[in-house]
PDB file with one MODEL, atoms N, CA, C and O in Angstrom:
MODEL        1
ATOM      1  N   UNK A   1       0.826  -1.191   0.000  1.00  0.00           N
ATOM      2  CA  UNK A   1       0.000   0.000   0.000  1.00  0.00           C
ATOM      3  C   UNK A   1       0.870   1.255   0.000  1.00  0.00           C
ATOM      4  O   UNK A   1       0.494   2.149  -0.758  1.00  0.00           O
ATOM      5  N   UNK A   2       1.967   1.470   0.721  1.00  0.00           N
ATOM      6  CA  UNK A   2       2.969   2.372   1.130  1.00  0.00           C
ATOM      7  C   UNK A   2       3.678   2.816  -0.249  1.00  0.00           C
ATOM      8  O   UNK A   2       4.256   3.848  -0.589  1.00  0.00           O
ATOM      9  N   UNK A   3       3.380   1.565  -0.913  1.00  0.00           N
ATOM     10  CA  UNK A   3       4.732   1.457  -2.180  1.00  0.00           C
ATOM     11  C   UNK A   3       3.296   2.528  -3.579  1.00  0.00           C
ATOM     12  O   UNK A   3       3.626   3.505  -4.250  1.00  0.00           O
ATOM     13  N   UNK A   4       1.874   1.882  -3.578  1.00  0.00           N
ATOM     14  CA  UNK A   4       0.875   2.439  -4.643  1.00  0.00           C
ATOM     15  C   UNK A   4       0.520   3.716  -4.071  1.00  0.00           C
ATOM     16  O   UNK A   4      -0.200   4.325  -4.862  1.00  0.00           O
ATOM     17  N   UNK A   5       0.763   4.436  -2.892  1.00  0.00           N
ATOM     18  CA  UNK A   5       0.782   5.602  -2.859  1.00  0.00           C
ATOM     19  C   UNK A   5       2.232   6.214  -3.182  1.00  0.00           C
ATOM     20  O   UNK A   5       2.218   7.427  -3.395  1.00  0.00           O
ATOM     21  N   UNK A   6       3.342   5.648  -3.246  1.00  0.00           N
ATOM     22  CA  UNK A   6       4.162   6.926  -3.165  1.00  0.00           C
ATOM     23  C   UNK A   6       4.114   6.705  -5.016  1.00  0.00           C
ATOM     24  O   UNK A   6       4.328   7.710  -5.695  1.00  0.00           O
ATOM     25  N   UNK A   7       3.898   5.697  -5.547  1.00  0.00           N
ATOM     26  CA  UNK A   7       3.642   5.775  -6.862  1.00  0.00           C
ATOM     27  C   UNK A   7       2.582   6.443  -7.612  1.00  0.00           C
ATOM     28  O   UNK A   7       2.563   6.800  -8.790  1.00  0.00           O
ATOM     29  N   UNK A   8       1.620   6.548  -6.604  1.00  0.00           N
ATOM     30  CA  UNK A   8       0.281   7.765  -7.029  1.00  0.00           C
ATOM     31  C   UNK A   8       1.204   9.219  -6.555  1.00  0.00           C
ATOM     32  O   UNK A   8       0.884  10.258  -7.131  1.00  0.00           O
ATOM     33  N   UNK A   9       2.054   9.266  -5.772  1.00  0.00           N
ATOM     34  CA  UNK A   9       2.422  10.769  -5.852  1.00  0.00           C
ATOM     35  C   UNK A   9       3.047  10.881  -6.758  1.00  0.00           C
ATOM     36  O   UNK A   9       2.640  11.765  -7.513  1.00  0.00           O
ATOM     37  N   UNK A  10       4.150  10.225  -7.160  1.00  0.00           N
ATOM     38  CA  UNK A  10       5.300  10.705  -7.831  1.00  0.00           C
ATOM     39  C   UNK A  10       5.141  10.464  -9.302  1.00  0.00           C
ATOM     40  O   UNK A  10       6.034  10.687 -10.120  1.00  0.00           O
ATOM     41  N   UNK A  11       3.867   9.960  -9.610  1.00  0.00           N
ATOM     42  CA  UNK A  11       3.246   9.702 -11.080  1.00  0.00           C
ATOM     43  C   UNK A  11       2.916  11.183 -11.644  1.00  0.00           C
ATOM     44  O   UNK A  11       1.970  11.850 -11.225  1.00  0.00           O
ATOM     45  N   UNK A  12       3.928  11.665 -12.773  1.00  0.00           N
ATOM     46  CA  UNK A  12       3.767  12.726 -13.219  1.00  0.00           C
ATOM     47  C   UNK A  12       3.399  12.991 -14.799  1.00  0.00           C
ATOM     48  O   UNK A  12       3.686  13.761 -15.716  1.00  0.00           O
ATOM     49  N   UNK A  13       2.520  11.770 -14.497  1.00  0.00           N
ATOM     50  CA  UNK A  13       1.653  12.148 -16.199  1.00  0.00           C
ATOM     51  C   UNK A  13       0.528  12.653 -16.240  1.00  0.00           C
ATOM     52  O   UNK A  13      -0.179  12.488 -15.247  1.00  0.00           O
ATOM     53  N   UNK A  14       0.142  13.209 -17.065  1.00  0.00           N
ATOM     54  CA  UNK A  14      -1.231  14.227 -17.081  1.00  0.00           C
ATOM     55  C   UNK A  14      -1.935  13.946 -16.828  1.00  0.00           C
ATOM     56  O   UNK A  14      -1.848  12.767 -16.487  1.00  0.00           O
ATOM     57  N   UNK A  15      -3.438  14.597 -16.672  1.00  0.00           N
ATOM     58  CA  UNK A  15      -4.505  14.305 -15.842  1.00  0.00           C
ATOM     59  C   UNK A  15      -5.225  13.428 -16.834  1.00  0.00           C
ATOM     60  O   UNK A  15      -5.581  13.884 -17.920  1.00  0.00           O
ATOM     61  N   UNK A  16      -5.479  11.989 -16.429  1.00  0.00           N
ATOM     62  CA  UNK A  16      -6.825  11.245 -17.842  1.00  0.00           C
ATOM     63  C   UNK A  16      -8.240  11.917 -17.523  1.00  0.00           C
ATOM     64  O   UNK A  16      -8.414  12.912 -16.820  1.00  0.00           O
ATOM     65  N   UNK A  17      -9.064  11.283 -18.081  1.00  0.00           N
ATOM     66  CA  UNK A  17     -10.473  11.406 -18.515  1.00  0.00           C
ATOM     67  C   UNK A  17     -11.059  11.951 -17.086  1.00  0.00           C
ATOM     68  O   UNK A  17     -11.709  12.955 -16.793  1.00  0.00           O
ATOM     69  N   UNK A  18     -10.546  10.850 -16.322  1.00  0.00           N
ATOM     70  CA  UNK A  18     -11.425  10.594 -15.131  1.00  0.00           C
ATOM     71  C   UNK A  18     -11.093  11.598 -14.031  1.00  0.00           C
ATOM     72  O   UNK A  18     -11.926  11.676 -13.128  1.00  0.00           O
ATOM     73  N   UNK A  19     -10.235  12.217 -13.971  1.00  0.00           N
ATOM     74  CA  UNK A  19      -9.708  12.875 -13.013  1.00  0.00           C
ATOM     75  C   UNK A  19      -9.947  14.597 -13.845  1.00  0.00           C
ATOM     76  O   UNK A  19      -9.614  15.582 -13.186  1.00  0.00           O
ATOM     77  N   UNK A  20     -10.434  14.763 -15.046  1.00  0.00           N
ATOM     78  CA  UNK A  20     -10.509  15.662 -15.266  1.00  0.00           C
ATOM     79  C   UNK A  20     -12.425  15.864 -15.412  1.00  0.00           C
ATOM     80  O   UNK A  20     -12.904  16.986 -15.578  1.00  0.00           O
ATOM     81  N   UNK A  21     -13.148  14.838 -15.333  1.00  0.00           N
ATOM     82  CA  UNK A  21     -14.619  14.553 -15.174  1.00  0.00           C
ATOM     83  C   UNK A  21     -14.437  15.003 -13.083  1.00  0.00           C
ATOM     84  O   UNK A  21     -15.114  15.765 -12.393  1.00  0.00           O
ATOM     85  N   UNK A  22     -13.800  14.529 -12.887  1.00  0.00           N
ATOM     86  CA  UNK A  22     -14.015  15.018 -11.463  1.00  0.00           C
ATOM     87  C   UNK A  22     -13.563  16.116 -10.617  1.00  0.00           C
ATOM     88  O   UNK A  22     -13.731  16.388  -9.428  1.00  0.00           O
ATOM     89  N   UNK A  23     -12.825  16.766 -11.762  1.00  0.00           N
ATOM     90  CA  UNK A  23     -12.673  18.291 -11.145  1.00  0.00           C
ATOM     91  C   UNK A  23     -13.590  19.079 -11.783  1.00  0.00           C
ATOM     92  O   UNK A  23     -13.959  20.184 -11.387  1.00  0.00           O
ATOM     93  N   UNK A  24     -14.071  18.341 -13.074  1.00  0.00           N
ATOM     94  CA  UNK A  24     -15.454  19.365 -13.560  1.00  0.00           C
ATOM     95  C   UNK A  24     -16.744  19.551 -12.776  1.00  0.00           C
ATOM     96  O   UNK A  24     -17.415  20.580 -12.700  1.00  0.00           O
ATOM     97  N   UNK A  25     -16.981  18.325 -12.186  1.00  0.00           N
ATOM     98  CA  UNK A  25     -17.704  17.900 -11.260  1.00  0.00           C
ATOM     99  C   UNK A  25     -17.829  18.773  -9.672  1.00  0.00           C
ATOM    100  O   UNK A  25     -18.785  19.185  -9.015  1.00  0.00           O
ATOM    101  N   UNK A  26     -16.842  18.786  -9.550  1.00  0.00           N
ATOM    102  CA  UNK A  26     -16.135  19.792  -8.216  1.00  0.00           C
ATOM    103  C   UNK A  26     -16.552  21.120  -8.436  1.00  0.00           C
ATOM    104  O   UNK A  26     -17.329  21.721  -7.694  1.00  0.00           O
ATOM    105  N   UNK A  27     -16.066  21.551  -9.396  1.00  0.00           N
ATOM    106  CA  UNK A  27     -15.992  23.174 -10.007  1.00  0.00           C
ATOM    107  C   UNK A  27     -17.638  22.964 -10.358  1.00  0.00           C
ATOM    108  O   UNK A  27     -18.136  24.067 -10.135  1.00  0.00           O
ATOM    109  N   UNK A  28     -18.473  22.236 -10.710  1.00  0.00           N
ATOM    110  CA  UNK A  28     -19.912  22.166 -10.542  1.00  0.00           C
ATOM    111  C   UNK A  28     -20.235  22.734  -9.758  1.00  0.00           C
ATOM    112  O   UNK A  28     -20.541  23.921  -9.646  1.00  0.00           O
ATOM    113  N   UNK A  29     -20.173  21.289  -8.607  1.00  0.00           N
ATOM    114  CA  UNK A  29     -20.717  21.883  -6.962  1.00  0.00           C
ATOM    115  C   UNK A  29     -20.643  23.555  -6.224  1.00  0.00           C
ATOM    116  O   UNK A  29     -21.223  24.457  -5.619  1.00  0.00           O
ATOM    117  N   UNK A  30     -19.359  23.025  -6.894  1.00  0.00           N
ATOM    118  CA  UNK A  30     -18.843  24.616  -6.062  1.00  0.00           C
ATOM    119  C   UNK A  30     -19.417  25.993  -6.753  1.00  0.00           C
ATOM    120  O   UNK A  30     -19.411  27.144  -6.317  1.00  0.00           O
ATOM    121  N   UNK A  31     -19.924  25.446  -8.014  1.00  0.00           N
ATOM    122  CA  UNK A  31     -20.579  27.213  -8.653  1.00  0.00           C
ATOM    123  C   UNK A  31     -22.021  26.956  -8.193  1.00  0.00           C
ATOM    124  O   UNK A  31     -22.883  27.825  -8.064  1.00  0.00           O
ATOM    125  N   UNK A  32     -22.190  25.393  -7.921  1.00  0.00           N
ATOM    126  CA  UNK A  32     -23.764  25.882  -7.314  1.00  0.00           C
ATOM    127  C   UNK A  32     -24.004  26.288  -5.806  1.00  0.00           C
ATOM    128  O   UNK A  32     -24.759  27.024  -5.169  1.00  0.00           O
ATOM    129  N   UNK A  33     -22.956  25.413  -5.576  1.00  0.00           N
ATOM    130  CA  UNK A  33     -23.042  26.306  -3.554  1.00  0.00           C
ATOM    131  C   UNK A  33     -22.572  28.247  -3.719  1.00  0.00           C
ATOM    132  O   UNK A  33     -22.718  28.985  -2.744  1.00  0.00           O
ATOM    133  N   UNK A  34     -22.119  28.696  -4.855  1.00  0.00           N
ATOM    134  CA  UNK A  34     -21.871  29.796  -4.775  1.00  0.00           C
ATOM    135  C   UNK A  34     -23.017  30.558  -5.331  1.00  0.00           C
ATOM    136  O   UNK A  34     -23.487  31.512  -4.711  1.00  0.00           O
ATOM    137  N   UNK A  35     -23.383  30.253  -6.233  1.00  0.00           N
ATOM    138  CA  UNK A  35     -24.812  30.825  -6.781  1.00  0.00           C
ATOM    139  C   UNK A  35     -25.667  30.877  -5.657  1.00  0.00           C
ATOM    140  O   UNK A  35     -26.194  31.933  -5.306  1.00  0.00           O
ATOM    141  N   UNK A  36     -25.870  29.588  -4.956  1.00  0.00           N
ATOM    142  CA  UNK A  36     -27.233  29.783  -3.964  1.00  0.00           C
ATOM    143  C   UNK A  36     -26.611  30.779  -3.039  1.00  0.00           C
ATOM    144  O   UNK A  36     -27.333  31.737  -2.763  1.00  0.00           O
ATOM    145  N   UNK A  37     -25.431  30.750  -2.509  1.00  0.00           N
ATOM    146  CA  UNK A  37     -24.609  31.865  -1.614  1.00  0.00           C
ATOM    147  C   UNK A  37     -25.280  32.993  -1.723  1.00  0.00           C
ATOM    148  O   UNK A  37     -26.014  33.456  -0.850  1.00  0.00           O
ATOM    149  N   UNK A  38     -24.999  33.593  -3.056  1.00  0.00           N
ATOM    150  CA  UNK A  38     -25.398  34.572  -3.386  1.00  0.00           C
ATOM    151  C   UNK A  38     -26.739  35.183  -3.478  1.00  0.00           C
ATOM    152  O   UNK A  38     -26.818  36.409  -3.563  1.00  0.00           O
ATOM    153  N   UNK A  39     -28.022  34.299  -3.468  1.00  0.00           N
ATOM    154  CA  UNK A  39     -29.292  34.411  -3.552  1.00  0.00           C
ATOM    155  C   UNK A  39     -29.708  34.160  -4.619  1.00  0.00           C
ATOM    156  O   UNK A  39     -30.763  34.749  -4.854  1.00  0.00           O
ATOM    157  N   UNK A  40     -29.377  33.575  -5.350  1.00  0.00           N
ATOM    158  CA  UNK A  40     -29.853  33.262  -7.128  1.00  0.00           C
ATOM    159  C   UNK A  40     -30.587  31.955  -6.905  1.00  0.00           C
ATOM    160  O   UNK A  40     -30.249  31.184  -6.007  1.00  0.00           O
ATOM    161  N   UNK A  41     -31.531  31.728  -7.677  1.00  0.00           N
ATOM    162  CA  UNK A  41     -32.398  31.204  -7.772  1.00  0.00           C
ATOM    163  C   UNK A  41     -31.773  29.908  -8.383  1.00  0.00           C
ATOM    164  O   UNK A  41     -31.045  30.429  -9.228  1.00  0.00           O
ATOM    165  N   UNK A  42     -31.638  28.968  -8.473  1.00  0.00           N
ATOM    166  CA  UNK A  42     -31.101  27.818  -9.109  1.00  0.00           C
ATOM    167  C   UNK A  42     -31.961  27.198  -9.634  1.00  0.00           C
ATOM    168  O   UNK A  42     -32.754  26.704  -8.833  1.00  0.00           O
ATOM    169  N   UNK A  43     -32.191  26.967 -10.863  1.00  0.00           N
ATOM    170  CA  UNK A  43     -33.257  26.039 -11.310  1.00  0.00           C
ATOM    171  C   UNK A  43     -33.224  24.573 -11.215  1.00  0.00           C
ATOM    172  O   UNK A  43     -32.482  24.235 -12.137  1.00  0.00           O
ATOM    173  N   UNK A  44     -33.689  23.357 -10.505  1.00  0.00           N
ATOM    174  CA  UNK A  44     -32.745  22.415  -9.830  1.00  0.00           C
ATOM    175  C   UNK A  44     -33.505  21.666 -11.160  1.00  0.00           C
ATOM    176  O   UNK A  44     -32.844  20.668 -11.448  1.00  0.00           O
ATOM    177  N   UNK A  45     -34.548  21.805 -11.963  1.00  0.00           N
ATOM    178  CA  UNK A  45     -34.818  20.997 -13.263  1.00  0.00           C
ATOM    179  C   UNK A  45     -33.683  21.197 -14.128  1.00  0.00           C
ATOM    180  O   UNK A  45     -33.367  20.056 -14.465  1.00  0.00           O
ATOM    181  N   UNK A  46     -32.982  21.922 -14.612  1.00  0.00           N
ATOM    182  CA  UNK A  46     -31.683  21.960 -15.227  1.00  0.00           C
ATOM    183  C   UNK A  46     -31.127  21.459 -14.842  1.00  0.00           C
ATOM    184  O   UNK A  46     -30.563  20.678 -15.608  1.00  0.00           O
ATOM    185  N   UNK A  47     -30.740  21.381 -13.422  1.00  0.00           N
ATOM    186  CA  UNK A  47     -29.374  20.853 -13.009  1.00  0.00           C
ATOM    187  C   UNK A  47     -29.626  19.486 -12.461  1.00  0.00           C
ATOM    188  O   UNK A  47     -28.665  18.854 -12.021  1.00  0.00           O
ATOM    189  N   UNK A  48     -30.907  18.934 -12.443  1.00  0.00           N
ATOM    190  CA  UNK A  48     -31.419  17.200 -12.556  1.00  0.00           C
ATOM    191  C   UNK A  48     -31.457  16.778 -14.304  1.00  0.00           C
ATOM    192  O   UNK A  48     -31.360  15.595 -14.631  1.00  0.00           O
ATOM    193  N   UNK A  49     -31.593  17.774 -15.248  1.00  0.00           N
ATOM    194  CA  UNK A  49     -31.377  17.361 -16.539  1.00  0.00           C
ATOM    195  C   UNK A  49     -29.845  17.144 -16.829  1.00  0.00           C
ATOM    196  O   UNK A  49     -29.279  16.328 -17.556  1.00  0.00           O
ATOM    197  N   UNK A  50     -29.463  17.936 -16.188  1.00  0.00           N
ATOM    198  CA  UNK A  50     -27.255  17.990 -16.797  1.00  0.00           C
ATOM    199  C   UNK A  50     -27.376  16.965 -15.889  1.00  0.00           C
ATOM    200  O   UNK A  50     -28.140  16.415 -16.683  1.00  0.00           O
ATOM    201  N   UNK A  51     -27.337  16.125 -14.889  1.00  0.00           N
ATOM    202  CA  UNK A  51     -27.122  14.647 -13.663  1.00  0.00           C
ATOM    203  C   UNK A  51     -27.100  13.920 -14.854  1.00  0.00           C
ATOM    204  O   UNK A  51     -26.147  13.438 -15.466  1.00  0.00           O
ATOM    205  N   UNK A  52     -28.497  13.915 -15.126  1.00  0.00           N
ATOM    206  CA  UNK A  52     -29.285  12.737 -16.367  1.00  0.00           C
ATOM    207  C   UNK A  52     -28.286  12.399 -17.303  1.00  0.00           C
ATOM    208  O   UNK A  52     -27.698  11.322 -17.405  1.00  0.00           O
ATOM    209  N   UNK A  53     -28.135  13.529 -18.046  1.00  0.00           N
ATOM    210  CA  UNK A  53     -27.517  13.785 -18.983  1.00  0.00           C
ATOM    211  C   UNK A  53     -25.753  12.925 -19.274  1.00  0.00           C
ATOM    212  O   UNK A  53     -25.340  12.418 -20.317  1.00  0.00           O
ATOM    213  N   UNK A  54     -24.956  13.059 -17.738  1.00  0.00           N
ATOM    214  CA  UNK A  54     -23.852  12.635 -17.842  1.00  0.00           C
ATOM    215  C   UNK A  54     -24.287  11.097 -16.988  1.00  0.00           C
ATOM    216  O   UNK A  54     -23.341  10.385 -16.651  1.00  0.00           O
ATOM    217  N   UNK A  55     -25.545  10.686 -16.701  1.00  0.00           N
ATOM    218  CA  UNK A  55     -25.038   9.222 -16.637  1.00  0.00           C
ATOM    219  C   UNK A  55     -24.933   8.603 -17.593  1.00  0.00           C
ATOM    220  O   UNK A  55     -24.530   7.441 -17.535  1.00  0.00           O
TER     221      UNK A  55
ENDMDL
END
């Protein structure tokens, strides 16, 4: 285990598919916790259509 983490750190090849689906994902969340922050109305039927959409 000691040995597949220091090989997950020191692995310095670019980000694949999956790791770049999950910072899009992130940067999601985070513009919708900031929108509602702000008082904006979120339309949560859009944003249950974009869910849909990427399963």
């Amino acid at each position: 285990m000691i040995n597949g983490l220091r090989r997950f750190l020191l692995d310095d090849n670019g980000l694949t598919s999956v790791e770049y689906a999950l910072l899009l994902a992130l940067l999601f969340v985070a513009s919708l916790g900031a929108w509602q922050a702000l008082g904006f109305n979120v339309p949560m039927g859009k944003v249950n259509q974009v869910a849909n959409f990427m399963h």
